[in-house]
N, C-alpha and C positions, 0 to 999 in steps of 0.2 A: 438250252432252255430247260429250265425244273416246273416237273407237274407233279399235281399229289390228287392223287383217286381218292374220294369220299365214298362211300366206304370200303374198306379194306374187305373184300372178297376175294380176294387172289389165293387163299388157300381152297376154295370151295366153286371160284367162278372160274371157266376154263376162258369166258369172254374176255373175261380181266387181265390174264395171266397173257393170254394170246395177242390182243391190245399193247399190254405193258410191252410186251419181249417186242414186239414189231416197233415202235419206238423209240426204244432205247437201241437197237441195231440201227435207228437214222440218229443217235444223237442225242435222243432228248434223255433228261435224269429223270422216270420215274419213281415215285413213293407213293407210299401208301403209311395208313398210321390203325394198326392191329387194334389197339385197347383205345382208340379215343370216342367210339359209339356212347360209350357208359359212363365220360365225365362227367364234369358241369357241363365245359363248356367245350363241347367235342370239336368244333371246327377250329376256332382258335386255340384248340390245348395242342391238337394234331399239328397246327403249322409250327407253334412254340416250341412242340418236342422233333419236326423232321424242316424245319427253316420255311422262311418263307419262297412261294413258288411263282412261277412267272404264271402260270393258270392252275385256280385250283377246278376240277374236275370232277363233279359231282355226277354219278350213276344211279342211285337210286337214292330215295328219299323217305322212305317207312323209316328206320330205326331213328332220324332227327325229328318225328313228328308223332309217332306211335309211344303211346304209355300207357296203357289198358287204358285208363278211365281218362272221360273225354276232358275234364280240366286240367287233368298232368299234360294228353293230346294239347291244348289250348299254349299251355307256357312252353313245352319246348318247339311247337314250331314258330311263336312270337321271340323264343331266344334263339332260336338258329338263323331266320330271316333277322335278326338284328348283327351277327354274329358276322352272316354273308356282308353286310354292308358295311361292316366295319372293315371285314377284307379287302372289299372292292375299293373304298377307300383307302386304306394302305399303296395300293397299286396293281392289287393283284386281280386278272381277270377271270372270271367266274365262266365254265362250259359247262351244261347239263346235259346230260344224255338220256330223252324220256324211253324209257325201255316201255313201262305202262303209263297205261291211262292210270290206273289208283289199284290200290291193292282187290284182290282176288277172293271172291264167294263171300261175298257180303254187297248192302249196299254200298252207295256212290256217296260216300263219306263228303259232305258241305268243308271241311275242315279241312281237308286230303285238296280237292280241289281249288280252295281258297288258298292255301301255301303253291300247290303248284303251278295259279297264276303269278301270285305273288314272285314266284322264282323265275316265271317266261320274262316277268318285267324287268327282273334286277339283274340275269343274266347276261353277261356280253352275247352270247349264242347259245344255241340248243341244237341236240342233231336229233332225230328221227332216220329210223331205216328205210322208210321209204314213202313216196309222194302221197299213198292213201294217207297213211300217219300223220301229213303235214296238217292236211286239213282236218283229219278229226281229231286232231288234238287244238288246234287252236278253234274248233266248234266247243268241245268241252270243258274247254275251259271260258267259253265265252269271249273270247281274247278277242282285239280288232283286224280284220286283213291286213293290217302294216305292220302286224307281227309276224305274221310267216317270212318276210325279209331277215328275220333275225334267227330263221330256223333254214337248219343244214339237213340233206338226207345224205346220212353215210352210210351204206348197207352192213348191215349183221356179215362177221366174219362166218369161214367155215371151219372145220374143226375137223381136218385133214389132218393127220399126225398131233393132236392135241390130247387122242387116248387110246390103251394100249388098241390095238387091232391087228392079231394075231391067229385068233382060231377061226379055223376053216368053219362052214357051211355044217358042215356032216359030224364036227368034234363039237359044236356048240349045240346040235340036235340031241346030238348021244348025252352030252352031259343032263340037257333039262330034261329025257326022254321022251321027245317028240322022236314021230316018224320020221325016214329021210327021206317020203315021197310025201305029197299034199300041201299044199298052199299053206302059209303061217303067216298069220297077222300077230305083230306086236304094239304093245305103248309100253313104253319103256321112261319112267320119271315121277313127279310128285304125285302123287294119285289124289286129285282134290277135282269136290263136283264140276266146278268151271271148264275142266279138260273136257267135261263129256263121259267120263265112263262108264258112268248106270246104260248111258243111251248107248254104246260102243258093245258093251255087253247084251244088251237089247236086241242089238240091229243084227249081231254076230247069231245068236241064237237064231234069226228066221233065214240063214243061209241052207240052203239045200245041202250044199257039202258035207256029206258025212266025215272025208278026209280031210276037212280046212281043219287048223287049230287056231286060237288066241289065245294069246300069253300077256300078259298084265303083269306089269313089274313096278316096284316102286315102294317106295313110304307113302301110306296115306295121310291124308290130314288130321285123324283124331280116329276114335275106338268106333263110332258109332259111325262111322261113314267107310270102314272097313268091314263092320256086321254088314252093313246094307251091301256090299260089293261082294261080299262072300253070300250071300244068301241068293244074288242074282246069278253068279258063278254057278253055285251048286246044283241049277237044273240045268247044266248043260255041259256033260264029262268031257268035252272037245276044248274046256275053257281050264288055263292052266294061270293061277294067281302066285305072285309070287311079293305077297307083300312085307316089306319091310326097305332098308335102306340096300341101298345099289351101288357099292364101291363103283367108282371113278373106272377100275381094273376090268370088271364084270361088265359094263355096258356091253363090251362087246361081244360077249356069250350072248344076250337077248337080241342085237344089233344082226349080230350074223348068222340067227337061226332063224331070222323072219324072211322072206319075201318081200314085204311090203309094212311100214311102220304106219299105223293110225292114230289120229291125231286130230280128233272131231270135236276141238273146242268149242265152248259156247259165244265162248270171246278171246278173239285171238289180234294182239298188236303188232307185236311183230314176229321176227321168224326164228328166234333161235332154235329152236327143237325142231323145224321143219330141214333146216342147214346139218343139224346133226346126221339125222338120216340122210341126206344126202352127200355127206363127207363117209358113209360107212357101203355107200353105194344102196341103197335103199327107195324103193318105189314111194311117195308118201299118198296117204289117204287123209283129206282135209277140205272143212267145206273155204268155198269161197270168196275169202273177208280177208281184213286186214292188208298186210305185205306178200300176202301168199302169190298176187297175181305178178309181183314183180320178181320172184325167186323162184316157181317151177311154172311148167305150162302141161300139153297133153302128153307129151315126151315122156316125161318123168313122175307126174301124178295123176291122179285120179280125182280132181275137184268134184264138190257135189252143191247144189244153194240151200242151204242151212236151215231156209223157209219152209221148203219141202217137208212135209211130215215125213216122208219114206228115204230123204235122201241118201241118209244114211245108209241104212240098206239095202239101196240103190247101188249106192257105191260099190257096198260091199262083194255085190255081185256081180260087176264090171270087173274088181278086181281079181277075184275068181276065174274068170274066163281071158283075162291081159294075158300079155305076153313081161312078166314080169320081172323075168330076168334082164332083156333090152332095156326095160325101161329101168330098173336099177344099173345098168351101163351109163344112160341117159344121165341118171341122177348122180352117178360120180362124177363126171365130166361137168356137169353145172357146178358142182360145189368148190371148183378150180376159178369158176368165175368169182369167185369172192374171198378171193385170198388175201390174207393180214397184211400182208408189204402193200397193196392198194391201198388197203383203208388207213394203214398206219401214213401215207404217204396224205390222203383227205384231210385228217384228223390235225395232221404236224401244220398243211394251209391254211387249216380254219385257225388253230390256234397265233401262227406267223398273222392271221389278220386282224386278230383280237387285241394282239400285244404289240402288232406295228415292229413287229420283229421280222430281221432276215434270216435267221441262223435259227 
């Protein structure tokens, strides 16, 4: 069986990269197509230049519908849903995988949503990570309950030997110089308002703990929302920023001089960054929405209800006083439960049921 991922992230997605490899170790040919985002005609130039596939495999959906201004918006997602259809009629079967609801710190784009119905219709299938997902994604999109028959929950892989993880506790303290005693909270990733971090820094500052640190790592989203995150920083010398990008290499410098990874999104779909910390052995702190309820419990996290004006800092406080190193025990041992040869094994069914294929 031959698949081809839309779009080609597998230099930059470890999801991809980790998917692909499990895959093709059952058998299947995947591909991927680098330069076909920027064509005319990126879906059919991509099959043109890597053949055609028995499923093409669509992950996300911003670069076929995104062009700054909303009429360029308008003709490439009317040329991509034309483009799908033309696919599907060739023979080939169409799998999307809604990772989001719509793209991130903005509104709820009419346009964004109109394709991504458009795309639950014309789809052989769609997976979702997990059963909260199912339904609020076919609420958001307005879809009719005899669409969820057409949607799979495959859960988020973990990312267990996907990057290096090598330095100890005490070698990744010394390098960012933190203490080797005292609690340390980290976030560790894109630093963009939707995650939380004004509030994450907020809630950190009214902790008693004179010994706690947080550490904030990451590329922000633009200049002006990196002033606002360094001026919240700066009342409070316990708060240690480290903004800019985050080699693939380096996760685990910030990964294993925490304690416990924070993760207090505003809107959270599914789990991958919750999976990460728990493939590094990592407590998470997160309120409770989304796929969080199907991937850790009290074991391993510290959930808070988001509604809470104080949850946050609620939390923060629980985690202060946890026994946090058990529960990062806890949390390696669940991220085994969600290993790529399962999902790769989910993924290879759905696609055998799409194509009426045995092999």
């Amino acid at each position: 069986m031959k698949v081809l991922f839309l779009p080609d992230y597998t230099a930059a997605n470890a999801y991809q990269r980790e998917l692909a490899d499990a895959l093709q170790s059952r058998g299947v040919t995947v591909t991927a197509d680098p330069t076909g985002r920027r064509r005319l005609l990126p879906v059919l130039g991509a099959i043109r230049r890597q053949g055609r596939p028995d499923v093409l495999h669509i992950h996300w959906t911003e670069p076929y519908i995104s062009g700054g201004r909303a009429d360029v918006s308008r003709v490439k997602a009317t040329r991509t849903l034309a483009e799908l259809r033309l696919v599907r009629r060739a023979g080939t079967r169409i799998v999307w995988t809604a990772h989001d609801l719509s793209r991130h710190d903005r509104a709820v784009d009419p346009l964004e949503m109109g394709f991504n119905a458009a795309l639950l219709r014309l789809c052989d299938a769609a997976i979702v990570h997990c059963e909260a997902a199912r339904s609020t994604l076919l609420e958001a999109l307005a879809a009719p309950a005899s669409s969820g028959a057409k949607i799979t929950v495959i859960p988020h892989g973990n990312y267990v030997g996907a990057y290096e993880n090598r330095i100890s506790r005490a070698e990744a303290r010394d390098r960012l110089g933190l203490p080797q005693d005292g609690r340390v909270f980290a976030f560790v990733g894109w630093v963009r308002p939707y995650k939380g971090i004004g509030e994450l820094i907020e809630a950190f500052r009214s902790l008693p703990d004179t010994g706690a640190r947080l550490v904030v790592a990451g590329r922000p989203v633009d200049d002006a929302f990196a002033t606002e995150i360094s001026q919240l920083a700066a009342a409070d010398p316990r708060v240690l920023l480290r903004l800019g990008f985050v080699p693939d290499n380096d996760l685990q410098l910030y990964l294993n001089a925490a304690d416990a990874v924070a993760l207090p999104y505003r809107e959270i779909f599914t789990s991958g960054s919750v999976l990460l910390a728990l493939s590094f052995g990592r407590a998470v702190i997160a309120p409770r929405r989304g796929c969080l309820g199907d991937v850790v419990d009290d074991t391993d996290a510290i959930l808070y209800d988001a509604a809470e004006p104080d949850g946050l800092s609620q939390a923060l406080r629980r985690a202060a006083a946890a026994d946090l190193a058990a529960m990062g025990t806890n949390a390696r041992a669940r991220a085994d439960d969600f290993g790529w040869g399962h999902i790769a094994d989910l993924t290879l069914d759905l696609y055998r049921r799409v194509t009426g294929s045995s092999r």
